[in-house]
N, C-alpha and C positions, 0 to 999 in steps of 0.2 A: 706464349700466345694462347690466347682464349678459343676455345672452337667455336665454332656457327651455331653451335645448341648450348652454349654456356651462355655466348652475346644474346642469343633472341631470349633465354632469360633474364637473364639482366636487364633489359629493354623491359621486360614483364614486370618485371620487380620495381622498376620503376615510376611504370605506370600505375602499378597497384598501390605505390607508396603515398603517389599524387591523390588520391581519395581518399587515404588513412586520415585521420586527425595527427598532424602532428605532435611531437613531442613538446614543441613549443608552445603550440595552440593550445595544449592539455594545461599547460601551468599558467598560460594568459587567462582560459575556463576557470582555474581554482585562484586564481588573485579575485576575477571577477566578481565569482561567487561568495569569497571570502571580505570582500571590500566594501560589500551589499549588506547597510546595516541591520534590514528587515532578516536575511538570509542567516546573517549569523545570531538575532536572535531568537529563533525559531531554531536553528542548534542548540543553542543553552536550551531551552527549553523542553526540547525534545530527548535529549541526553538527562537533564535533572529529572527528571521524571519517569524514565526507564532505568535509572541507577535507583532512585528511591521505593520503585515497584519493584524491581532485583533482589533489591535489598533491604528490604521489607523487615526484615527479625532488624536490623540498625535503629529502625526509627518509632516502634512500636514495641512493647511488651504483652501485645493482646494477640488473639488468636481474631480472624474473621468472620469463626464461626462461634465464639466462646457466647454463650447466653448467660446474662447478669438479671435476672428478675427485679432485684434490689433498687435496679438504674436505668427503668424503663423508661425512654424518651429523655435522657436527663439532657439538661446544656452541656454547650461547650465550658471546660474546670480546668485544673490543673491536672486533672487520672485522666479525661479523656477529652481531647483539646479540639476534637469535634462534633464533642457527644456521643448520645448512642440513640439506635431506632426503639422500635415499637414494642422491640423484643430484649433492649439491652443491648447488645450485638456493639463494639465499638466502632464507630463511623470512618474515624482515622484508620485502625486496619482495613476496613473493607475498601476503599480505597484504594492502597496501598496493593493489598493483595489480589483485589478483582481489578486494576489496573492489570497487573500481570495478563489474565485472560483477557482482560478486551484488546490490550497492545496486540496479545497473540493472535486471535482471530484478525484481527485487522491487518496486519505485514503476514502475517499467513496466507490467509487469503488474496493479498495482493501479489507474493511472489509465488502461488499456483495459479492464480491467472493468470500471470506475466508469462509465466515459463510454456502456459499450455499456448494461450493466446500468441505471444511470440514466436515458438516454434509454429504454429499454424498459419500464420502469417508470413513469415519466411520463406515457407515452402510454397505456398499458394501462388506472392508474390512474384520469387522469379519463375516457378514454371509454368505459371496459368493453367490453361487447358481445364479440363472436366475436376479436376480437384482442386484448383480456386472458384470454381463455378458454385459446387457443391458448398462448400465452404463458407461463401459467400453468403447465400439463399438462409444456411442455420443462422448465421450470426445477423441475418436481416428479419428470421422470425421473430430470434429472442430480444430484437434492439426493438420491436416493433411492439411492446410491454412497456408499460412503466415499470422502472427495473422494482420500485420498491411490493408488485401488485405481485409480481413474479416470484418475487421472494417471499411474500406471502402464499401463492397458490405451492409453491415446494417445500415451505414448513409445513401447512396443514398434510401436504402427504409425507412428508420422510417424518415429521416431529420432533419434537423441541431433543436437541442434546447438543453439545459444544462442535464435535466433531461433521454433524450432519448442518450446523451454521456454515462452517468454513467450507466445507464442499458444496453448500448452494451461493455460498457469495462468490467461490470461483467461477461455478460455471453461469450466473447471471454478470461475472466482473471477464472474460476472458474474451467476450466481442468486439468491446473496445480496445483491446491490447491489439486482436488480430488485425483491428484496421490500420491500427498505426503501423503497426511491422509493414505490413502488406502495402501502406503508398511509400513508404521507405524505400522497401526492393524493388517498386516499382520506379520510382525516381533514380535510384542506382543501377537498375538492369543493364542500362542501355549506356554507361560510361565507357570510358575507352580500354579501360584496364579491365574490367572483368570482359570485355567481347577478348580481348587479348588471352586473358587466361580458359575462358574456352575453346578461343584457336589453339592452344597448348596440351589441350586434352585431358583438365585438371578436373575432376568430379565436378558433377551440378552440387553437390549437398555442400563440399567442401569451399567450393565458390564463397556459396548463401552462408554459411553460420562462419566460416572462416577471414574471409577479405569483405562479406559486405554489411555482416549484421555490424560488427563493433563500430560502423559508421553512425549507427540508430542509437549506438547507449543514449546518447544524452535524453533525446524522447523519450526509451524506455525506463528512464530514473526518474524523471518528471511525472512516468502513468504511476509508477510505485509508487510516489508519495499523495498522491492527489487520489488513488484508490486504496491508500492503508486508510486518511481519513475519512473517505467515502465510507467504509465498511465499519470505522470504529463507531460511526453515528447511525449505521445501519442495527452496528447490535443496541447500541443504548435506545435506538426507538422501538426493535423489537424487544425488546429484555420490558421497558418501560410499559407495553403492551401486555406484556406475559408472555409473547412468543417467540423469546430468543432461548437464549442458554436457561436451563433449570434453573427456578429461585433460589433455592439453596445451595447455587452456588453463586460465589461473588463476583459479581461485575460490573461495572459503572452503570450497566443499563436497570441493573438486578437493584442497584440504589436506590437509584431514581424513581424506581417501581413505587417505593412508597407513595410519591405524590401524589399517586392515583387517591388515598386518602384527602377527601377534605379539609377535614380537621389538621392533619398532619399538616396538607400545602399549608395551611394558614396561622398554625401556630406552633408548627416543628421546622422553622426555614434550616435547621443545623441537621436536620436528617435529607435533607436534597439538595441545597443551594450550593454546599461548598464543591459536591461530587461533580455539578453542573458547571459550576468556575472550572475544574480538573478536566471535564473534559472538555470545555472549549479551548483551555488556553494550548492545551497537547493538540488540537487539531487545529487551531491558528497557527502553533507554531510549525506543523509540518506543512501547513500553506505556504509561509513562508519560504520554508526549506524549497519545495516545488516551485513556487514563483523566483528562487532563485538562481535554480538548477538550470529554468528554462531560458534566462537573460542569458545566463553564463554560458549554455551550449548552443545559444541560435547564431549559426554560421555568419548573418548579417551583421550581425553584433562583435564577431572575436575578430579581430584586428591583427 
């Protein structure tokens, strides 16, 4: 026989189970997502592309920084099958290898926003009071910017380097994370199972990150993919600027910089064009991925 303090957890446990996603629902999610042709190819797409930048020494014999004076501006040949810029430099490795930095700035910065902006919203959300108030008001000055003026007014003070990008695109990307978590918890506060597990005297923290965030994955996978590409076209427009990551080093934005040449936009298309295919078709395809994340996790939709 079970005692009186085993049954009313078991009762608990039940209740908490009724708001989990189930096990079921989870693999009805991944048929969904997987069934979705647009979904899965923005997969290929975003996997070729991060294996090919990985793996960069496979498909290249150039360096990103190697200077060729020989082959200044040359077409795309059989040595270099997307040319070279202004400098020689081959087009195909920089590519390749300053995909690596832009990919990273971009899922960098979207999972230090996520993780900052989620935890802040978690805790805001179910406890309210004076620290979702406070909370609130920061994340309604910085949304109160155009996010792109923002990120300009925080390069000109921190200044251009790789690491001082991903820490200004966190903290202009983590307001948006905070609201989504925060009307999550707000919409889950009030279910029957968590009022049950704080009749049982179970921590507030352990509630929120333990039984009620895993109900928000699916939102919080959808902010990740829709703010890795938000970021990766944040750096190609500051790089293409001059005020993203240093020129000398490679990055889709640091490519495209050339355009800024006349002459070049008009009669070097093999020094901008193809880097500019690369990275639309990497940020289409993680739209995709997003747009498909979000069919597959909206509660109205899993069956």
């Amino acid at each position: 026989m079970k005692s009186s303090l085993e049954r009313k957890m078991d009762r608990i446990l039940e209740r908490e189970n009724s708001g989990r996603i189930k096990k079921g629902i989870k693999n009805r999610a991944l048929r969904k997502l997987f069934a979705n042709k647009l979904s899965v190819l923005g997969f290929i797409i975003f996997f070729v592309i991060m294996f090919m930048c990985l793996c960069a020494p496979l498909f290249t014999q150039y360096s990103s920084t190697k200077v060729d004076l020989r082959n200044i501006l040359s077409p795309p040949t059989a040595s270099h099958i997307m040319g070279t810029d202004k400098i020689g430099r081959d087009i195909w490795a920089r590519v390749l290898y300053g995909g690596r930095i832009s990919i990273g700035v971009g899922l960098g910065s979207a999972l230090i926003a996520t993780v900052l902006g989620v935890s802040l919203g978690t805790i805001a959300g179910y406890k309210g009071g004076w620290f979702d108030g406070i909370i609130m008001k920061i994340s309604e000055i910085l949304m109160s910017f155009p996010q792109i003026i923002l990120v300009l007014i925080l390069v000109t003070i921190t200044g251009q380097s790789l690491w001082n990008l991903i820490f200004i695109f966190s903290i202009t990307g983590w307001p948006s994370m905070y609201r989504m978590a925060r009307s999550q918890m707000l919409s889950l506060r009030e279910e029957e199972y968590v009022q049950a597990l704080k009749a049982f005297g179970i921590g507030s923290m352990r509630i929120a990150f333990v039984h009620m965030l895993p109900n928000a994955i699916g939102p919080i996978f959808v902010n990740i993919t829709l703010s890795t590409a938000m970021f990766i076209l944040q750096e190609a427009s500051l790089s293409f600027l001059g005020l993203g990551v240093p020129l000398e080093v490679a990055t889709w934005g640091n490519i495209l910089n050339a355009a800024q040449d006349l002459m070049i936009l008009k009669n070097s298309w093999w020094v901008w064009l193809p880097t500019g295919i690369v990275v639309t078709l990497f940020v289409v395809g993680i739209n995709f991925i997003g747009d498909g994340l979000r069919d597959a996790t909206d509660p109205s939709q899993i069956g």
